[in-house]
C-alpha positions as CSV (number, residue, x, y, z in Angstrom):
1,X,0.0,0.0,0.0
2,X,1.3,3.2,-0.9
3,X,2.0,6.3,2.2
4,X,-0.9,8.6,1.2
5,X,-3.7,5.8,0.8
6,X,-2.5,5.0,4.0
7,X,-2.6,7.9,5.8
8,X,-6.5,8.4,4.3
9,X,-7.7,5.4,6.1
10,X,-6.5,6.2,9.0
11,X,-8.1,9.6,9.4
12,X,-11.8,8.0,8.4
13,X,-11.8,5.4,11.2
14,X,-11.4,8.4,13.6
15,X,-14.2,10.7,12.3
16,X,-16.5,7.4,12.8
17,X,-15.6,7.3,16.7
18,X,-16.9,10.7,16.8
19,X,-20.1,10.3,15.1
20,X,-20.9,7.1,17.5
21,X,-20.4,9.2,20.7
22,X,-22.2,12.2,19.6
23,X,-25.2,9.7,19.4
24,X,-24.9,7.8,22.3
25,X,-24.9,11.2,24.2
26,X,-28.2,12.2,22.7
27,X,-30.1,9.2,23.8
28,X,-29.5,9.4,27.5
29,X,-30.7,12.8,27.8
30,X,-33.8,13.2,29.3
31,X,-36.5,13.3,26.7
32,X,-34.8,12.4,24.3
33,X,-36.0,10.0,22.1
34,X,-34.6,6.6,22.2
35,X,-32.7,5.3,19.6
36,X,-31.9,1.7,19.5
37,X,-28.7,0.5,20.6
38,X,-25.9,0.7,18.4
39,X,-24.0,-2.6,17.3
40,X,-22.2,-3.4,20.3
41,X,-19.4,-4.7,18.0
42,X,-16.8,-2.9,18.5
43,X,-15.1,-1.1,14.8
44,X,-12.6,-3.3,13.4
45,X,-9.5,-2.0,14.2
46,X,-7.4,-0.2,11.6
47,X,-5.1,-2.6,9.9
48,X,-1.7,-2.0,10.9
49,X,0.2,-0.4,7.6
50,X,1.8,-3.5,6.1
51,X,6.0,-2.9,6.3
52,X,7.3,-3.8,3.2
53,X,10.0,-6.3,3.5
54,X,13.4,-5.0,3.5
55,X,15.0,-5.2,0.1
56,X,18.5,-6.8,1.0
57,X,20.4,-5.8,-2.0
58,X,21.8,-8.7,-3.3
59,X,25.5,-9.8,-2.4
60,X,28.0,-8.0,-5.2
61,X,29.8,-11.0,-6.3
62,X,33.5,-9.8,-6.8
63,X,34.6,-9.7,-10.3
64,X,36.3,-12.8,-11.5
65,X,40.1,-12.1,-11.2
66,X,41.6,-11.3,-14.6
67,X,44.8,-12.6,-15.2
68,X,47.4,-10.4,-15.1
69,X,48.3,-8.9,-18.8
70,X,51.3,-10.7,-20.0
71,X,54.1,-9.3,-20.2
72,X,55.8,-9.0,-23.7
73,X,59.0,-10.5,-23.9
74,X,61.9,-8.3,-24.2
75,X,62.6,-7.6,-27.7
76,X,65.5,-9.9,-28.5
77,X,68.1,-8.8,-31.3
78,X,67.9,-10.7,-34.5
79,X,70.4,-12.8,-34.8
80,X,73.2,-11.5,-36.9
81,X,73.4,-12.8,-40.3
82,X,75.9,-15.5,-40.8
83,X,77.5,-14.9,-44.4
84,X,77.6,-17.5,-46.9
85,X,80.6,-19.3,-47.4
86,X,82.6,-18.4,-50.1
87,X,81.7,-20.7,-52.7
88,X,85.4,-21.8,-54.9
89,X,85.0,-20.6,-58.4
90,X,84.3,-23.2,-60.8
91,X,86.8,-25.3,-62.1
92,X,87.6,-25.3,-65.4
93,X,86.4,-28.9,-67.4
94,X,89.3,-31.0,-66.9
95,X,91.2,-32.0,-70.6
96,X,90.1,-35.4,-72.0
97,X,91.0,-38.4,-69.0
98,X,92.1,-41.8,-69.9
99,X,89.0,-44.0,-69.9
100,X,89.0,-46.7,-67.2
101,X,90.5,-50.2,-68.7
102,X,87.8,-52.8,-68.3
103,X,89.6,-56.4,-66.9
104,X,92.2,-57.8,-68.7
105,X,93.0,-54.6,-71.0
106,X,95.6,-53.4,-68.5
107,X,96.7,-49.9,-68.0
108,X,96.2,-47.1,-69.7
109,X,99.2,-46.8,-71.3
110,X,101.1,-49.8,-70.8
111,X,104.6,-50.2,-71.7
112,X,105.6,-52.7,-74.5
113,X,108.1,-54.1,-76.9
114,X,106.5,-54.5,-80.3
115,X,107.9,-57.2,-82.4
116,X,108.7,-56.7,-86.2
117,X,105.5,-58.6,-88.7
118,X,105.4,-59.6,-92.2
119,X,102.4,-58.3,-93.4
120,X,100.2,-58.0,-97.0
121,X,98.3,-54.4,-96.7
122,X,97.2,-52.1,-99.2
123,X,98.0,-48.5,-98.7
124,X,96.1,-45.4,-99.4
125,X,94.7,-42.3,-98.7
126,X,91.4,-40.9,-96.7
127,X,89.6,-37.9,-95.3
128,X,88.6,-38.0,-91.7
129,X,84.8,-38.5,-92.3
130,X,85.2,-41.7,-93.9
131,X,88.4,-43.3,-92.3
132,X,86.5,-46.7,-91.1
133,X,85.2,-46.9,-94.2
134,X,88.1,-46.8,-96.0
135,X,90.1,-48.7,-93.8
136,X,87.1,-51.0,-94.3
137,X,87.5,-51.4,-98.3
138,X,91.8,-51.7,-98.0
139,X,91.4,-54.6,-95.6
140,X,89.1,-56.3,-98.1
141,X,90.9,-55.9,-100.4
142,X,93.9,-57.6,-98.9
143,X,91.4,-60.7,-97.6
144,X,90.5,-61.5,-101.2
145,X,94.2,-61.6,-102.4
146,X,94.7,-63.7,-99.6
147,X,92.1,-66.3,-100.1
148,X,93.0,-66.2,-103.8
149,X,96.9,-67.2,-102.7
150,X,95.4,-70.0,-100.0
151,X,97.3,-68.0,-96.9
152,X,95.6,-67.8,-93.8
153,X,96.6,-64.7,-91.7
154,X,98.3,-65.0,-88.2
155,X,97.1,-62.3,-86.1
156,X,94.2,-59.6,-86.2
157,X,93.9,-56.7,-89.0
158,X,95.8,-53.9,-88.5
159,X,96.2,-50.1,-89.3
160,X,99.5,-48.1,-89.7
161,X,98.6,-44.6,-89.6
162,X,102.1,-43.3,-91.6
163,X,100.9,-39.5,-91.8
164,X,97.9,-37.2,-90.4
165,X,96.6,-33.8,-90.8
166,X,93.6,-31.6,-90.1
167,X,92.2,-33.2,-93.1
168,X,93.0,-36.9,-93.7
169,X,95.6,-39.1,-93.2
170,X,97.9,-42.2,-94.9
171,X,97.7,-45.6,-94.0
172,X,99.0,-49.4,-94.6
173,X,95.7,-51.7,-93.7
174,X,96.5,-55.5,-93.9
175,X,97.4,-58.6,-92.4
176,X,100.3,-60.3,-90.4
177,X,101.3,-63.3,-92.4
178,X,104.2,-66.3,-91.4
179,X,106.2,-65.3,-95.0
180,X,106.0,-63.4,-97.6
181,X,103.7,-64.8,-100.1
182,X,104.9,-66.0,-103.8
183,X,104.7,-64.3,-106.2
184,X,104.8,-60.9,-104.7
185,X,101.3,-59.0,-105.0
186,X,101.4,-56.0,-107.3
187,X,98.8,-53.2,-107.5
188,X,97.8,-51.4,-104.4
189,X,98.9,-54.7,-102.7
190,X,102.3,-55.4,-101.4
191,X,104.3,-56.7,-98.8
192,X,106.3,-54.9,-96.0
193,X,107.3,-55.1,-91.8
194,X,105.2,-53.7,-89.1
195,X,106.9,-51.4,-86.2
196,X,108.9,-52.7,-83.8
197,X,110.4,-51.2,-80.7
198,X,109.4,-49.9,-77.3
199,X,105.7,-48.5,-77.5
200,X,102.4,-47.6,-75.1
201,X,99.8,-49.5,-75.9
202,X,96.3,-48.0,-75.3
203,X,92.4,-50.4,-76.1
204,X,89.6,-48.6,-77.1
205,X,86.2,-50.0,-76.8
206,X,83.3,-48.9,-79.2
207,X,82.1,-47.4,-82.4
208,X,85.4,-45.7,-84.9
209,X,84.0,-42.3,-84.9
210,X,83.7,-42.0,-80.6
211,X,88.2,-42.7,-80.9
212,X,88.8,-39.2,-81.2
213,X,88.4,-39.1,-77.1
214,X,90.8,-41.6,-77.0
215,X,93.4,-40.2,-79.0
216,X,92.8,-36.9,-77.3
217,X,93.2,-38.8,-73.8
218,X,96.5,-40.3,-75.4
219,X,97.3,-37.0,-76.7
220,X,97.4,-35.8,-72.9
221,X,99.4,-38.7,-71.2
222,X,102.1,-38.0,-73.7
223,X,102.3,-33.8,-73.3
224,X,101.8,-34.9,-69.5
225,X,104.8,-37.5,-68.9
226,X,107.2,-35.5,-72.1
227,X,107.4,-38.6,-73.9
228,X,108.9,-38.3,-77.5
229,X,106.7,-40.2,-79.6
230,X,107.6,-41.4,-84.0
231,X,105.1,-40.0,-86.3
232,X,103.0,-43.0,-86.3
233,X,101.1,-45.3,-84.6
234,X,99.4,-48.5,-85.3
235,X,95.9,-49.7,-84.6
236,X,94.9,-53.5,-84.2
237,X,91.5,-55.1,-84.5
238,X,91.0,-57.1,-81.7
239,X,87.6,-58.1,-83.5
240,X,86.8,-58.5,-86.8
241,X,86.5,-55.2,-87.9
242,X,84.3,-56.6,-91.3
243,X,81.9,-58.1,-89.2
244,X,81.7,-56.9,-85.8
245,X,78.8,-54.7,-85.1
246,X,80.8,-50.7,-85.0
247,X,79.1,-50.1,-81.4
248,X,81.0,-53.3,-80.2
249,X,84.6,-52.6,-81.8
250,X,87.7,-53.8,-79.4
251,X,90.9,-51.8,-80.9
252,X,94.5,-51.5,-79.5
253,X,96.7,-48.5,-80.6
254,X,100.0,-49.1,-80.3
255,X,102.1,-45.9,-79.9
256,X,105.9,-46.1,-80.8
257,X,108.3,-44.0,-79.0
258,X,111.5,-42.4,-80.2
């Protein structure tokens, strides 16, 4: 209940109590008229103003502890830079190296004593581009004169390069025989001695045209050990060089020294 509607109740109970005794006064004066009895219940009492229940403010609930505001780690210094290493300049491509002798083909460069042959060759002349092919046609040549004459050869086909240029070079290609065959060949054919003497013997392994690497590598060992070689050098045909697939050619140069 709100204060003033209070405060209004209260004031009409009293103006009641007033009335009531102003009217019981009257009737017990003499002639006065009687008027009946008045409720003998007594006037409710005035309610007593309802106190409102105390508001208890509810309980302020501390604020949840914030963690504390981390703390930045102290700026660290970069590490300082740690140069490259100096990088060697590159070297330059090292001149043409002996290939590595398979088994059985011995060093590169092997020291020997060549022994004097009889051979049957034909000698002639070529450019570079079609060396094996001449060397090819001369040592056919040679087989058919020997078949004709009934001699059998007794060792592999050999080259003797007797002169080279930029452009071409001159060559003997033939056959080692026991003794000089009867009558002498004529023509293009004839009969002569191989090389003899101390030499270096090298074996090259694959097609004609890939033996410029190998003479270059030859080339080399000589400048590098001052060796005085003779201006030839003679090339045998470990396999058949007429039938032998060019990929799978086995040749030994022989290199004669002074």
């Amino acid at each position: 209940m709100r204060p003033s509607r209070l405060v209004a109740t209260i004031a009409g109970f009293a103006a009641a109590a007033v009335l009531w005794q102003s009217g019981l006064a009257f009737a017990q004066a003499p002639g006065g008229t009687a008027s009946p009895p008045a409720a003998t219940t007594n006037p409710p009492a005035a309610p007593a103003p309802a106190t409102p229940p105390a508001v208890t403010p509810p309980a302020a609930t501390p604020p949840a502890a914030s963690p504390p505001a981390a703390t930045p780690p102290a700026a660290q210094a970069p590490a300082p830079a740690t140069p490259p290493a100096a990088q060697a300049p590159a070297a330059p491509p090292p001149a043409a190296q002996a290939p590595d002798a398979p088994a059985g083909d011995g060093p590169f460069g092997e020291d020997v004593t060549l022994t004097a042959k009889t051979i049957v060759f034909v000698s002639g002349k070529a450019t570079w581009d079609r060396a094996f092919e001449a060397i090819q046609e001369a040592l056919k040549s040679v087989t058919a004169y020997l078949q004709k004459q009934n001699v059998t050869p007794v060792g592999p086909a050999m080259t003797i390069y007797t002169s080279t240029d930029d452009n071409g070079f001159s060559f003997r290609a033939g056959f080692p025989v026991a003794q000089a065959p009867s009558p002498a060949p004529t023509g293009d054919l004839a009969v002569g001695q191989s090389p003899a003497g101390k030499a270096l013997k090298y074996v090259h392994r694959g097609s004609y045209d890939s033996m410029d690497a190998t003479y270059e590598a030859i080339t080399n060992q000589l400048d590098d050990k001052g060796l005085d070689a003779q201006d030839l050098f003679v090339e045998v045909y470990v396999t058949d060089p007429l039938t032998t697939p060019e990929d799978k050619l086995v040749i030994e140069v022989y290199v004669p020294l002074r």
